[in-house]
VEXMARTOR-985208 format. One record per residue (C-alpha): x, z, y. Coordinates in steps of 0.05 Angstrom, whole numbers, padded with zeros to 5 digits, always signed. Each point is the difference from the previous one (the first is absolute). Example, Ala and Ser with C-alpha at 12.3 -4.5 7.8 and 13.67 -1.06 7.14 Angstrom:
BEGIN
+00246+00156-00090+00027-00013+00069
! end
This chain:
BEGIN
+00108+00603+01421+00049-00037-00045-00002-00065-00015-00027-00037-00054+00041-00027-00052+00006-00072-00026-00013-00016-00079+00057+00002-00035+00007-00029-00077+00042+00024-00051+00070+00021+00020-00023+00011+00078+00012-00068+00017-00048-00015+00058-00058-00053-00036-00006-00065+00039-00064-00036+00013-00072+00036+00000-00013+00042-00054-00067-00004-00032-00057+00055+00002-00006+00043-00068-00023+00068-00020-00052+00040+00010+00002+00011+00069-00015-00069+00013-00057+00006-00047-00033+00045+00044+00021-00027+00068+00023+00070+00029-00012-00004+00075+00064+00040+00032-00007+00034+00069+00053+00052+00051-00032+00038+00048+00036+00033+00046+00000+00081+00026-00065-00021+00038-00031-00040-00058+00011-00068+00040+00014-00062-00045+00069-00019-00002+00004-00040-00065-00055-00040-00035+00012-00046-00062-00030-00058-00018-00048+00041-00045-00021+00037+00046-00019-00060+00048-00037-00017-00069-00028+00061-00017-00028+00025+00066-00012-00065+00032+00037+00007+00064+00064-00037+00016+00067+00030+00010-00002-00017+00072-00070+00027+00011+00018+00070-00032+00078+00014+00015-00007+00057+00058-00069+00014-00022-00028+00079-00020-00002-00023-00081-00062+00053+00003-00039-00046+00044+00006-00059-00038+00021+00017-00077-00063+00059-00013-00069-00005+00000-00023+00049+00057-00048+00044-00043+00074+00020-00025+00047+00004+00070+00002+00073+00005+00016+00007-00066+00056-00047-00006+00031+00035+00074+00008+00066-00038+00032-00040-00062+00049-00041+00051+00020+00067+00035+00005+00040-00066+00044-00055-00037+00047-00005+00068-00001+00078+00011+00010+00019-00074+00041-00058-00039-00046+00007-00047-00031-00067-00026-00074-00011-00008-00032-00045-00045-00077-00024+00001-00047-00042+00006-00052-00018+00057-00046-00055+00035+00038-00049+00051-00037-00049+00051+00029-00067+00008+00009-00043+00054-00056-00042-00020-00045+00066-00002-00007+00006-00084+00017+00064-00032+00049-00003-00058+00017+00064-00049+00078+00007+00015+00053+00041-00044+00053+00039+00050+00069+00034-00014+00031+00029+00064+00062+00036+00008+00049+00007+00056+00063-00039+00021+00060+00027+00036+00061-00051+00032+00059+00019+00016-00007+00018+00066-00049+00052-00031-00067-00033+00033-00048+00007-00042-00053-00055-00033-00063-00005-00044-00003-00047-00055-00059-00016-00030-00013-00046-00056-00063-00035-00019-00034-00034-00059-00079-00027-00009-00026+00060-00042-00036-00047-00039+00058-00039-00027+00040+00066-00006-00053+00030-00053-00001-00075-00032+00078+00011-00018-00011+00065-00020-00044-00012-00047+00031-00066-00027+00066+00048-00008-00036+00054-00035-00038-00046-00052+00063-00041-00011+00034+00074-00014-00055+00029-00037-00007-00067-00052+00079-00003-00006+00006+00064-00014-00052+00009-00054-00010-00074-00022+00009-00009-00081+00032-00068+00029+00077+00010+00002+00023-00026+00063+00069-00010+00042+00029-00019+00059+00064-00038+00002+00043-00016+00057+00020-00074+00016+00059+00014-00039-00044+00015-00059+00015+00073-00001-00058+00053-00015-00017+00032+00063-00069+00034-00025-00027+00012-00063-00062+00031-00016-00019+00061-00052-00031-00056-00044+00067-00040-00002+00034+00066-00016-00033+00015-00068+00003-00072-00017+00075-00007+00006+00022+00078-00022+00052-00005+00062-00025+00052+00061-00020-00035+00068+00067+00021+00044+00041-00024-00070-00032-00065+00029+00020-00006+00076+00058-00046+00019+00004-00035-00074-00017-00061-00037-00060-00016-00047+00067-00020-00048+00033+00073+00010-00067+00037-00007-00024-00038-00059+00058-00030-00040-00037-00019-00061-00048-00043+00036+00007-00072+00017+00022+00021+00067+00032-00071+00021-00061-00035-00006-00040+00045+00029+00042+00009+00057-00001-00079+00000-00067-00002+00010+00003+00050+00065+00051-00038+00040-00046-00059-00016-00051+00045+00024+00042+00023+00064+00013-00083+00015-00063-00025-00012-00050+00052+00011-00038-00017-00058-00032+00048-00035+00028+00012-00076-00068+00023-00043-00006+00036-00055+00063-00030-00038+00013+00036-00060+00068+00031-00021+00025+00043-00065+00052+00054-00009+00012+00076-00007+00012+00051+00053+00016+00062+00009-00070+00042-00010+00005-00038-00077+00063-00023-00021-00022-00005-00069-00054-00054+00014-00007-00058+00025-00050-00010+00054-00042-00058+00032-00013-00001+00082-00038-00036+00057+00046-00007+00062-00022-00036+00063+00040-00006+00061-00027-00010+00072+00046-00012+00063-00002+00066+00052-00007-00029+00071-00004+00043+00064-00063-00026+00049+00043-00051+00030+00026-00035-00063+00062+00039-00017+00015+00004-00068+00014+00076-00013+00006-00019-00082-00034+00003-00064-00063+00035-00022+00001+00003-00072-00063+00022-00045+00007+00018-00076-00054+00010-00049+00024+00019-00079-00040-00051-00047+00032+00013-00063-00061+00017-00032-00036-00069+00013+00081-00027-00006-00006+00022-00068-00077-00021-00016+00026-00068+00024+00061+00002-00042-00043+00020-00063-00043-00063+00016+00044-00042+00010+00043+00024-00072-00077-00009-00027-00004-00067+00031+00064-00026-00026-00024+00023-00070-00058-00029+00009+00046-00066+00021+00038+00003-00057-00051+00009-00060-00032-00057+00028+00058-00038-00004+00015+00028-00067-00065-00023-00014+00002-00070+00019+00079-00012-00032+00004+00039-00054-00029-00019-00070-00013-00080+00024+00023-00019-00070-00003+00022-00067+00073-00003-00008+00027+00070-00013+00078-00006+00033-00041-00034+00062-00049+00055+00011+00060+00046-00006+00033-00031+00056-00058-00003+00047-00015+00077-00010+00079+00001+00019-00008-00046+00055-00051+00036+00034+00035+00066-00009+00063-00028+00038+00009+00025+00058-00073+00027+00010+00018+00060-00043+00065-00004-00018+00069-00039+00011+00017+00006-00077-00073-00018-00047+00009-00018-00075-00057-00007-00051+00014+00029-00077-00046-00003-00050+00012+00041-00067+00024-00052-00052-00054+00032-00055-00058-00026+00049+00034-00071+00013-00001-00004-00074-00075+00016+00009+00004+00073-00035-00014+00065+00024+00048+00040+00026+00002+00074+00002+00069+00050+00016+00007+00065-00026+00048+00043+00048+00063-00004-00039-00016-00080-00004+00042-00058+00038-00037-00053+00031+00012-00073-00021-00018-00038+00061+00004-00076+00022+00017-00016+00061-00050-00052+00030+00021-00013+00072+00052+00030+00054-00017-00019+00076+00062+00026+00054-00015-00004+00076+00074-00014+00000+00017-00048-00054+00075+00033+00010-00021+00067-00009+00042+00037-00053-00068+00028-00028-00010-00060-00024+00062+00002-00056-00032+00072-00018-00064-00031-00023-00016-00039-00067-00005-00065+00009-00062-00030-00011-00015-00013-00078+00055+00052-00027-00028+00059-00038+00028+00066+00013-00009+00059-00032-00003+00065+00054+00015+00070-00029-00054+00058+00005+00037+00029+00059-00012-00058+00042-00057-00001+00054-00031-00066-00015-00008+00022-00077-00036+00063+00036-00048-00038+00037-00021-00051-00057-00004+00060-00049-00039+00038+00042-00041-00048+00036+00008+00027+00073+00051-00017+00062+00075+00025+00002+00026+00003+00072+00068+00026+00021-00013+00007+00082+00074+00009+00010+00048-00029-00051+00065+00037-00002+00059-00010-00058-00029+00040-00051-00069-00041+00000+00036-00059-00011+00016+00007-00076-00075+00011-00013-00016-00069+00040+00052-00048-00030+00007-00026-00065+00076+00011-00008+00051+00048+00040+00027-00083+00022-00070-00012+00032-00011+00070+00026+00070-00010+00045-00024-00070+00021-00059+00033+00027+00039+00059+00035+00037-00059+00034-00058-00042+00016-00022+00060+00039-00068+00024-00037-00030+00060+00034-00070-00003-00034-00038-00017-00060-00058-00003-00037-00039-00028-00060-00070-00008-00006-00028-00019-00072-00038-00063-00014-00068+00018-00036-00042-00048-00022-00078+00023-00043+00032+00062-00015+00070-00020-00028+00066+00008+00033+00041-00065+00003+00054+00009+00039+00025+00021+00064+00014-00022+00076+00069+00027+00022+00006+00000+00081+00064+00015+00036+00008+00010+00070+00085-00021+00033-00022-00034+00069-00067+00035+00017+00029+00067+00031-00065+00038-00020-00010+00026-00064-00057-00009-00048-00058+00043+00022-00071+00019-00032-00032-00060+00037+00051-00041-00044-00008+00032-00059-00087-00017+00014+00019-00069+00026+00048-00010-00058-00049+00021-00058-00052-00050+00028+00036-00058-00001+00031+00018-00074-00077+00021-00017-00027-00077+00024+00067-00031-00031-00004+00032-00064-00066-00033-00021+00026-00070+00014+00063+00020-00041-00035+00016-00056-00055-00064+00009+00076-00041-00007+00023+00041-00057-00052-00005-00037-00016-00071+00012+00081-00016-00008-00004+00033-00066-00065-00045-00018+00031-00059+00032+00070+00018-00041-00041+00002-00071-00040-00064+00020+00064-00029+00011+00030+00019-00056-00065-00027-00043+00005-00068+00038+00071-00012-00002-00002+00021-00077-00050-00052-00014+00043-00055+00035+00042-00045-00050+00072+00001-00004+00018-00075-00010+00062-00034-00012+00024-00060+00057-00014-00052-00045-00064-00016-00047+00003-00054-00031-00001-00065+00051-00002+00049+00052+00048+00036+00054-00042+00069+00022+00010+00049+00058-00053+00051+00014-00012+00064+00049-00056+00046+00001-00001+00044+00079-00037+00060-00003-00056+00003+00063+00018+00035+00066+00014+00086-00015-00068+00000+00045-00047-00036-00064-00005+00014-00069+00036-00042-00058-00044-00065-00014-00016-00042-00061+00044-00065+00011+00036-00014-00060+00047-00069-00029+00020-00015-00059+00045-00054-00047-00024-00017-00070+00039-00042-00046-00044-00051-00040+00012-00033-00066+00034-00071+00025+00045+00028+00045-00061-00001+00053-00008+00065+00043-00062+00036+00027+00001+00020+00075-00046+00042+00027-00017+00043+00066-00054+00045+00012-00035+00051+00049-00048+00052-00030-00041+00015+00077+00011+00083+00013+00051+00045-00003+00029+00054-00039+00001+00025-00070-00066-00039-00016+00029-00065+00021+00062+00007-00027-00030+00014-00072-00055-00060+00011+00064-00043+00017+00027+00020-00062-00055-00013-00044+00000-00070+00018+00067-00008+00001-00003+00022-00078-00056-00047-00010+00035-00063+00033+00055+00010-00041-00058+00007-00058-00030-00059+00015+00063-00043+00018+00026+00005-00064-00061-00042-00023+00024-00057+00044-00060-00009+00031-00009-00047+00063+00008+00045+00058-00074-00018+00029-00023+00031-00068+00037+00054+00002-00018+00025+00072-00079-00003-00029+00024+00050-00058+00028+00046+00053-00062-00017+00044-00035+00031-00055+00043+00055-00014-00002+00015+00077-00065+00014+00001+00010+00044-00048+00044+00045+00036-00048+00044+00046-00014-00056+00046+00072-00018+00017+00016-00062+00035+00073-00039+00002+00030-00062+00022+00047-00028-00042+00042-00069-00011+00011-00025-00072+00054-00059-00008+00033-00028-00076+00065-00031+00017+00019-00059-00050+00066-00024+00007+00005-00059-00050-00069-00027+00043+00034+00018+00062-00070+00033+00022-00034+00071+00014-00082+00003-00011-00023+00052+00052-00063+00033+00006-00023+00035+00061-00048+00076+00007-00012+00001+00069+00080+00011+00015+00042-00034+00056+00024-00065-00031+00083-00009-00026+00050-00035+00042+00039-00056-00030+00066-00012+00017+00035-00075-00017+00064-00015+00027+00003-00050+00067-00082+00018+00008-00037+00051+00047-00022+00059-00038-00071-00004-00018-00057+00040-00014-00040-00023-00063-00059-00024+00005-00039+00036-00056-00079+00019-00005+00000+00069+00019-00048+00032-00050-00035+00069+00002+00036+00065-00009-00002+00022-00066-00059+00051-00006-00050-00046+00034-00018-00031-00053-00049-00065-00020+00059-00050+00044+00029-00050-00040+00079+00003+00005+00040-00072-00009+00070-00022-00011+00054-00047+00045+00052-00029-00025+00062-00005+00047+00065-00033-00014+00070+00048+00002+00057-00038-00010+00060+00036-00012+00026+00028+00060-00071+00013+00025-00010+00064+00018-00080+00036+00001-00014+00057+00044-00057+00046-00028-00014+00073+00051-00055+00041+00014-00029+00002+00073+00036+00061+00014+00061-00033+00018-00035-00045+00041-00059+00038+00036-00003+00038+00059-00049+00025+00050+00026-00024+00055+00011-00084-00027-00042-00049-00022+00013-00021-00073+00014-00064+00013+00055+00024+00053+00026+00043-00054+00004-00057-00051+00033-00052+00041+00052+00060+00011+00011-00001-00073+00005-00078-00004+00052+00003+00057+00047+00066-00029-00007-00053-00070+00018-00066+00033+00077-00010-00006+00057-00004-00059-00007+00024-00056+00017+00079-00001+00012+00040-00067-00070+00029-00015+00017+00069+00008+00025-00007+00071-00068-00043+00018-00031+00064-00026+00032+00042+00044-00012-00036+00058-00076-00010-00011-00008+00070-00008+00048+00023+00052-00028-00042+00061-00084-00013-00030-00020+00072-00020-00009+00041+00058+00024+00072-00010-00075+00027+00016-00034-00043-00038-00051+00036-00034+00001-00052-00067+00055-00005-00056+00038-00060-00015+00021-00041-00066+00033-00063+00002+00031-00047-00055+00040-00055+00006+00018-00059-00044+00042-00062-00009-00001-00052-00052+00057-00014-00041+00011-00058-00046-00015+00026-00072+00057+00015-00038
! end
């Protein structure tokens, strides 16, 4: 009999060192036994001792019949022995053994016959617990019968990560056959997957031996090249029963279909997101240009990289606005908002406040004629005419690199007011229906603030117009008097209020100065403010003491719906050197005298006009010349957030210091007291005393 061989490893060099168990025969502990011509024992393995319980010693030399079969079976197994060594032919079977220690044990045979070469002849028989035999067997055939027709795709790579078994499963799921598979890489197979991070992950898996679950990948194969698909891989380190890492088990499930039900949410959560946030920052004044640019703020880069708001100039002027289809539209730019403030889209839009007029041809005349979205998917050159203004802007946006585009109108209680113009240059995707939904929500919500500002601008304009109309135009100097005035128009956020001032020349080269606050807002103030400013100057002209002449506008007051105002009424003499003052429940002058603190005056305060039945009285104050008075209305001084006596030593300490021209001190007060959201108006007069001429 030849001898055995040593283990070689690759290249026949002879491996040095023990080399560890593996495979299957292992796994069943296959018991190895040569009998010879007479069926003595002549070699028994270690199984064998294992197996059948007796010790190498005790069975070499031994008939195997006497101590390897059960003897219910001796007779049999003679004929087998003497057929298998007469014949050549193997036999294979299984029968009942008695061990040494007298149990009975279900054994697995294959016996065939041996021949050395000096031509003697042998048996060897090989052995395996039947038991564990039918266990493999079984394990093998479920493993083959659930790879074979699991819907799972599944694969076997190599420790070089190279596909050594794929399934029918993994077949359909890739379009590439199974033997296209054997001896190549997950990156050769599959080239439009993320192959290097998924091949990443299985060395990681290879090193670590921890499992990789259900991690989710995208891509297109084969079986749809068209389409883009979603899948579940998991990766599992192979290892032999001793440890031996044989490779990678890798199991692949397609989830596209709940891929895509969780993109879809998520798109319907981020819309969700971003109305929200429309919500809360859009329309947080009543200032038209500001809404404008919130709508355009929130737009950039949620839907767009490019957003600008245009509103037809017809409905800015607060008309109605309808296009016929050979008609241009007149539009006003209201805000432009660029991801990339370098963008050379920006230079193709109008800037904010220029009207343009856009011919018939154009798509944003389309949409606010029509009423309904305009979307270009894919821009190419030709579209580009029909999106710019000029052929100038349409090349700036070829070279900015727009790819897709659309307007959605803005429709506010029926009427069409404008449009929102998206652009896309960064965002490599291009506008999609789930834009064009998200897109016509946000212009929906954003188009009823813009018409609450235009609207309320236009009735803030007119009451603006009324108050500023009823203001007097005085010259610098009234008779003993120098004179610089402002009036400040309240925050964009309120309405126009009722403060009014006003300088009225006197016989005697004395002068009337007044200031007043009608309480409200609006159109209605503005009008009450001018009624009393028309009977002031009425009732002035009379030269009545100022205390009497707040109780005739007292009485007139009342008169007046229930109106209520403050008001300060001061007669400057300059020959006496003196002003008489009388107070309606305003804040009190300051007086101003050269090498003195500036003071408040301390006047009785008296009831607004309106209140009625409150006696009103007059204090006399000297103003030399050079003296200067101070007379304002609490808007310059007020705020929500300060005390007012805070507030008024601010104005004593902005006064205190040399004398200033009164136009700059005007300036100044206004500039640093009013607050620019202060909800109130402001009018302020100053005057210094000159020495009569």
């Amino acid at each position: 009999m030849s001898a055995a061989r040593s283990p070689v490893a690759e290249g026949d060099e002879p491996v040095r060192g023990a080399v560890g168990p593996s495979g299957l025969l292992d796994v069943l502990a296959v018991a190895s036994v040569v009998l010879d011509a007479q069926g003595r024992i002549v070699l028994w393995s270690p199984q064998a001792e294992e197996l059948f319980g007796y010790s190498a010693p005790e069975a070499l030399g031994q008939y195997a019949a006497r101590i390897m079969v059960h003897e219910q079976y001796l007779d049999l197994v003679v004929r087998l022995f003497a057929d298998v060594m007469a014949t050549g032919q193997s036999w294979a079977g299984a029968f009942p053994i008695r061990r040494k220690d007298g149990t009975t044990r279900l054994v697995e045979f294959r016996n065939m016959r041996l021949l050395d070469d000096h031509g003697d002849v042998f048996a060897l028989g090989l052995a395996a617990d039947r038991s564990t035999v039918r266990s493999l067997e079984r394990d093998v055939a479920l493993s083959t019968r659930v790879v074979a027709h699991s819907p799972i795709g599944l694969a076997v790579l190599d420790t070089d990560l190279r596909y050594v078994s794929v399934n029918p499963a993994l077949e359909r799921l890739n379009g590439v056959p199974a033997e296209d598979h054997i001896g190549r890489t997950v990156h050769e197979i599959l080239p439009h997957m993320d192959a290097d991070a998924l091949e990443a992950a299985a060395r990681d898996v290879l090193k670590t031996g921890r499992p990789l679950i259900d991690r989710e990948t995208v891509g297109r194969t084969p079986a749809d090249p068209d389409e883009e698909h979603a899948w579940s891989v998991s990766l599992y380190r192979l290892e032999d029963a001793f440890g031996t890492v044989l490779g990678v088990a890798a199991s692949v499930v397609d989830v596209t279909e709940q891929h895509r039900a969780a993109v879809e949410a998520e798109a319907a959560r981020r819309r969700l997101a971003v109305i929200a946030d429309a919500s809360a920052r859009i329309g947080t004044t009543l200032e038209l240009d500001r809404t404008a640019r919130e709508l355009a703020d929130v737009a950039v880069p949620e839907l767009a990289d490019i957003a600008a708001v245009d509103l037809l100039e017809a409905v800015v002027d607060g008309r109605r606005s309808s296009l016929g289809p050979s008609e241009p539209a007149v539009i006003r730019a209201l805000a432009v908002k660029a991801e990339d403030e370098t963008s050379m889209a920006l230079g193709a839009a109008d800037p904010p406040g220029q009207v343009a007029r856009y011919g018939p041809d154009r798509l944003v005349t389309e949409c606010v004629r029509t009423g309904q979205p305009v979307m270009v998917t894919e821009v190419a050159a030709a579209d580009l005419p029909r999106i710019a203004r000029s052929p100038e802007a349409a090349g700036l946006l070829a070279r900015a690199g727009v790819h897709s585009y659309l307007a959605v109108p803005l429709i506010a209680r029926g009427e069409v007011l404008g449009a929102l113009d998206l652009k896309r240059t960064r965002n490599p995707c291009p506008f999609s229906e789930d834009d064009v939904l998200l897109a016509r929500e946000l212009a929906a919500r954003a188009a009823v603030q813009i018409d609450n500002a235009r609207w309320y601008q236009n009735a803030r304009d007119t009451a603006l117009t009324l108050q500023r109309s009823l203001l007097p135009s005085h010259p610098p100097v009234t008779g003993g008097l120098e004179v610089a005035s402002r009036y400040q128009p309240a925050g964009a956020t309120a309405e126009v209020g009722g403060d009014w001032f006003d300088v009225i020349p006197l016989d005697g080269c004395k002068t009337a100065l007044v200031v007043g606050d009608v309480m409200g807002s609006g159109i209605n103030a503005a009008a009450t403010m001018g009624r009393l400013r028309t009977a002031t100057n009425t009732l002035a002209s009379l030269d009545l003491e100022p205390a009497r002449l707040l109780e005739h506008l007292d009485r007139i007051t009342q008169d007046l719906d229930h109106s209520i105002a403050t008001c300060v009424y001061a007669i400057h003499d300059p020959h006496l050197r003196q002003c008489r003052i009388a107070n309606a429940g305003h804040l009190p002058p300051v007086r101003l005298r050269a090498g003195r603190k500036p003071e408040l005056l301390e006047l009785p305060t008296g009831a607004p006009l309106g209140v009625g039945g409150v006696a009103f009285s007059t204090t006399t104050v000297d103003l030399e010349p050079g003296d200067r008075l101070v007379l304002y209305t609490d808007g310059l001084v007020e705020t929500r957030q300060h005390p007012l006596d805070e507030r008024l030593d601010a104005l004593l300490e902005l006064l205190d210091g040399p004398d200033r021209p009164l136009e700059e001190v005007c300036d100044l007060l206004v500039r640093t007291l009013h607050q620019p959201d202060n909800s109130d108006d402001v009018a302020l007069l100053i005057a210094r005393a000159q020495t009569p001429s």
